[in-house]
C-alpha positions as a Markdown table, in Angstrom:
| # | Residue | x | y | z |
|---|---|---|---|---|
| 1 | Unk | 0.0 | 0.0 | 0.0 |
| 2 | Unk | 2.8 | 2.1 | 0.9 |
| 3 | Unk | 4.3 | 1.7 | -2.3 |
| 4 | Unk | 1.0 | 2.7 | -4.1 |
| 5 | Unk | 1.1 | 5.8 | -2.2 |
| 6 | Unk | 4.5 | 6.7 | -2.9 |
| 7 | Unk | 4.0 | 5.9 | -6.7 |
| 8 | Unk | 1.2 | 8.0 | -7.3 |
| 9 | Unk | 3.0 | 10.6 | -5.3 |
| 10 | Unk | 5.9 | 10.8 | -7.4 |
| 11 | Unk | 3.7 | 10.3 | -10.2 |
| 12 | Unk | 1.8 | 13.7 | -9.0 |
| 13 | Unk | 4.7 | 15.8 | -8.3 |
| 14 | Unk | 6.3 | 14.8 | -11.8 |
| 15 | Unk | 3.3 | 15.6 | -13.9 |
| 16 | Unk | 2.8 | 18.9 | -12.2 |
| 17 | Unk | 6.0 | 20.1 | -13.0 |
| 18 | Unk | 6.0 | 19.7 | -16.7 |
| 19 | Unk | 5.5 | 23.2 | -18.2 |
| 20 | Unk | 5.4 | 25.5 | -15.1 |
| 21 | Unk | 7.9 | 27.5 | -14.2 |
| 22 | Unk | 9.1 | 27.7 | -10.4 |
| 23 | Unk | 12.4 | 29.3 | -9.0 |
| 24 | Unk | 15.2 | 27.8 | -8.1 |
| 25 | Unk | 13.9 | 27.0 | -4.3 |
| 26 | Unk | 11.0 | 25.6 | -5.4 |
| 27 | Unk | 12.7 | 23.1 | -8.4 |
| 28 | Unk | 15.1 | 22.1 | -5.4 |
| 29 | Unk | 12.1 | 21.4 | -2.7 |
| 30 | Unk | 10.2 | 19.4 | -5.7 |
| 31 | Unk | 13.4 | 17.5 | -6.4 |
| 32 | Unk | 13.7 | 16.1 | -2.5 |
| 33 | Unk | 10.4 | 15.6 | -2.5 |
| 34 | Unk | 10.3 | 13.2 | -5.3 |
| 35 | Unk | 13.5 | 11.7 | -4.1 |
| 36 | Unk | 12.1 | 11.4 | -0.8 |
| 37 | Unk | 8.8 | 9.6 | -2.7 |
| 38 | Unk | 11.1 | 7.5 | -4.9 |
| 39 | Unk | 13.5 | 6.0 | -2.0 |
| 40 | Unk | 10.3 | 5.7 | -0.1 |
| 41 | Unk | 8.8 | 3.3 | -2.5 |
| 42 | Unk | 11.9 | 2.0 | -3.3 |
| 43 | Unk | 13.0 | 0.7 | 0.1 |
| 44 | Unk | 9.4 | -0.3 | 1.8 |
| 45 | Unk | 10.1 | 1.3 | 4.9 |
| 46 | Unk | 8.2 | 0.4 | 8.0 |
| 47 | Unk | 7.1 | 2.9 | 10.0 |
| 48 | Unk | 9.2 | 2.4 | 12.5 |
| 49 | Unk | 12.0 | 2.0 | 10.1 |
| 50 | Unk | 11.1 | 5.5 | 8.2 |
| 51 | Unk | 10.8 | 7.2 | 11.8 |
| 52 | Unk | 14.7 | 6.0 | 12.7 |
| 53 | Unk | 15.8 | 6.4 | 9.1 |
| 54 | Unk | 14.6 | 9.9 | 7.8 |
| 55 | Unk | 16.5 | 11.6 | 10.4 |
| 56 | Unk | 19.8 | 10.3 | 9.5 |
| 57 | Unk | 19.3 | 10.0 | 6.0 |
| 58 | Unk | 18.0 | 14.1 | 5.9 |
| 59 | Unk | 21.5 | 14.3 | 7.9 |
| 60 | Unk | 23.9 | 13.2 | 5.7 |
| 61 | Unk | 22.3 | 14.4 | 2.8 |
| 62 | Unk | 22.5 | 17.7 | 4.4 |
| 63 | Unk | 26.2 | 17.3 | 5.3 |
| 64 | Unk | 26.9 | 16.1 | 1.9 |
| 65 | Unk | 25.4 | 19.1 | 0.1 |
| 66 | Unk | 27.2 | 21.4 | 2.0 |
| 67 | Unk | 30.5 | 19.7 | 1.1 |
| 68 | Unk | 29.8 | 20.0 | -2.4 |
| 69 | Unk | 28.8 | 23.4 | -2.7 |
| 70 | Unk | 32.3 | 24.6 | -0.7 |
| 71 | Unk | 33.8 | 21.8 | -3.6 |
| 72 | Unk | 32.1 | 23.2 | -6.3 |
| 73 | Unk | 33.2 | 26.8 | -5.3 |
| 74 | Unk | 36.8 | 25.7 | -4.9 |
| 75 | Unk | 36.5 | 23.8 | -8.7 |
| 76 | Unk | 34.8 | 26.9 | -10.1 |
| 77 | Unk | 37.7 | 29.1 | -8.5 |
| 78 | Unk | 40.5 | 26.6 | -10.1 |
| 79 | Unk | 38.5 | 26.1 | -13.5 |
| 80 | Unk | 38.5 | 29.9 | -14.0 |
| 81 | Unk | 41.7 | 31.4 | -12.4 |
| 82 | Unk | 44.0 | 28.7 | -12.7 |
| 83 | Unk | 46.4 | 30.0 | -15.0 |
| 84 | Unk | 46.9 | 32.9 | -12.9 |
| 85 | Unk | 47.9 | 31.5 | -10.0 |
| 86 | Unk | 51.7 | 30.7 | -8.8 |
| 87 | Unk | 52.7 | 26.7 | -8.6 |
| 88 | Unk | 52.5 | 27.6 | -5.2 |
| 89 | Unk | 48.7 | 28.5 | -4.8 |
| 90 | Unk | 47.6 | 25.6 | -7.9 |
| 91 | Unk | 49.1 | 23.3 | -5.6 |
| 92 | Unk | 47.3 | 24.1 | -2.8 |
| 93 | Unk | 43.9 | 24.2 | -4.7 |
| 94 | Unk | 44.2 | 20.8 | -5.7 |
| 95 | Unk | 45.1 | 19.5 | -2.6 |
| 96 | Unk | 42.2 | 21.2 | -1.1 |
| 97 | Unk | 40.4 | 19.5 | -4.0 |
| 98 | Unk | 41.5 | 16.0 | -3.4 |
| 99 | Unk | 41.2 | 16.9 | 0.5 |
| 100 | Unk | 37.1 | 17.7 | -0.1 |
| 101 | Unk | 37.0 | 13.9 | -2.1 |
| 102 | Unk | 38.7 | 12.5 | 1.2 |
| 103 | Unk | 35.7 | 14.0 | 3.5 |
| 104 | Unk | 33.0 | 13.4 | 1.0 |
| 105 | Unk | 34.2 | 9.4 | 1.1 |
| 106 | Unk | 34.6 | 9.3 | 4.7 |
| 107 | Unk | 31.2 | 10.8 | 5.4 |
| 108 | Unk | 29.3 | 8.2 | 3.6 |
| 109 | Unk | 31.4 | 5.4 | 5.3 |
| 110 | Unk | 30.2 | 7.3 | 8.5 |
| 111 | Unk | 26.7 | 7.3 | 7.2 |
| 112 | Unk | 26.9 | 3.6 | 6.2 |
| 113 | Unk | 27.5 | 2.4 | 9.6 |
| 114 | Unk | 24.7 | 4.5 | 10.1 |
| 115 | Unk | 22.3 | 3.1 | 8.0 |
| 116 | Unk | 23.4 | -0.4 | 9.0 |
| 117 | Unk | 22.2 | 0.5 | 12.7 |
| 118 | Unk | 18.6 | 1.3 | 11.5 |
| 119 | Unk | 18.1 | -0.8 | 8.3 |
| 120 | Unk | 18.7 | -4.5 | 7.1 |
| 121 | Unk | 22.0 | -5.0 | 5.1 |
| 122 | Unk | 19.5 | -5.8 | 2.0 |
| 123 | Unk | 17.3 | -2.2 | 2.8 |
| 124 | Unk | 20.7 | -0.6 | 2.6 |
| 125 | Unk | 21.6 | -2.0 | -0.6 |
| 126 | Unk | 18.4 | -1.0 | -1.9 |
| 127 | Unk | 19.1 | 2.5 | -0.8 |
| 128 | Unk | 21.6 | 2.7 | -2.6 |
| 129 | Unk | 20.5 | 1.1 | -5.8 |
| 130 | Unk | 17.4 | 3.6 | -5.5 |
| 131 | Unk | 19.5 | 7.2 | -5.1 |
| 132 | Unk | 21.0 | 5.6 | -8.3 |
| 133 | Unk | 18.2 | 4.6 | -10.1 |
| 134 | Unk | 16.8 | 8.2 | -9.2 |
| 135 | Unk | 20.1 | 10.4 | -10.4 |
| 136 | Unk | 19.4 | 8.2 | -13.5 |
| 137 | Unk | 15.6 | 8.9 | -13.6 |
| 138 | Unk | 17.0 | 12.8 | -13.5 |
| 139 | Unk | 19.8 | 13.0 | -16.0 |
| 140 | Unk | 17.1 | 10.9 | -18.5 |
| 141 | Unk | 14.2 | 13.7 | -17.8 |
| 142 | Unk | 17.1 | 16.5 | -18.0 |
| 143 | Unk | 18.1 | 14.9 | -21.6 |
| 144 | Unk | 14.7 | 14.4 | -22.7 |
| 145 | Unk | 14.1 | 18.4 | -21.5 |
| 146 | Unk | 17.1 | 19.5 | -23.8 |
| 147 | Unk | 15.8 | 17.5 | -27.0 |
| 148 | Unk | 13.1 | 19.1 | -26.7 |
| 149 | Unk | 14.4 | 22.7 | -26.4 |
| 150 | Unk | 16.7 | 21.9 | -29.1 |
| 151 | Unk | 14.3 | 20.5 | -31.2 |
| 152 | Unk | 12.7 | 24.4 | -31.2 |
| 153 | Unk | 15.8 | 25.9 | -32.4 |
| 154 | Unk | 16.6 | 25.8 | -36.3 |
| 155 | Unk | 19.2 | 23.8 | -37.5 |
| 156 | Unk | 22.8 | 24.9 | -37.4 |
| 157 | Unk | 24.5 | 25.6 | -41.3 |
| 158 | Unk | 27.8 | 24.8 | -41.6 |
């Protein structure tokens, strides 16, 4: 029944999305939501298993978020100054790089231990089959989105 839910859910948010526009805030809440929908589904939480795991899971997924907008500023810095910059300061930018990979990894080995205290071995798996499946599901309705803008726009001479 859960599942049923959930389904229709995701179902509702994705059709009511198509054509409207919404700010950035909003695309992002819409996004978790459907996320949230889709891992729901995905997983077959209990009650008492969504109850222990929503809270850790809304955790890390903050944590990680934050670690890759500081990582995304530092590539964007690199990407776009680079040349500038003594060997010195390039050298220090791409450790700080490599450094940011380091914490990303070791907070989802902190968050897998995690997961393992609340859900079953197999529920975890899942979990992470679904955020896959779902960053999938995206980059195939982010594709599909760009065919058809391109389609609008008149072919290129050469």
């Amino acid at each position: 029944m859960n599942r049923i839910i959930f389904f229709i859910l995701f179902i509702t948010i994705s059709i009511s999305a198509i054509g409207q526009q919404f700010t950035k805030e909003e695309k992002i809440e819409r996004l978790k939501a459907q996320k949230i929908a889709f891992i729901t589904d995905k997983l077959d939480l209990s009650t008492k298993e969504a109850q222990s795991f929503w809270p850790i899971y809304n955790e890390f997924f903050r944590k990680k978020e934050m670690l890759s907008i500081e990582k995304k500023k530092l590539t964007l810095e690199l990407r776009q100054n680079w040349e500038q910059y003594s060997d010195d300061r390039k050298t220090e930018l791409t450790d700080s790089l490599i450094l940011f990979r380091l914490k990303e990894a070791k907070l989802e080995q902190n968050y897998h231990e995690k997961f393992k205290q609340v859900l079953s071995i197999d529920k975890v798996i899942q979990l992470y089959n679904a955020e896959t499946q779902f960053k999938n599901y995206l980059l195939k309705q982010i594709r599909s989105q760009n065919t058809i803008n391109n389609s609008d726009r008149p072919a290129k001479r050469k």
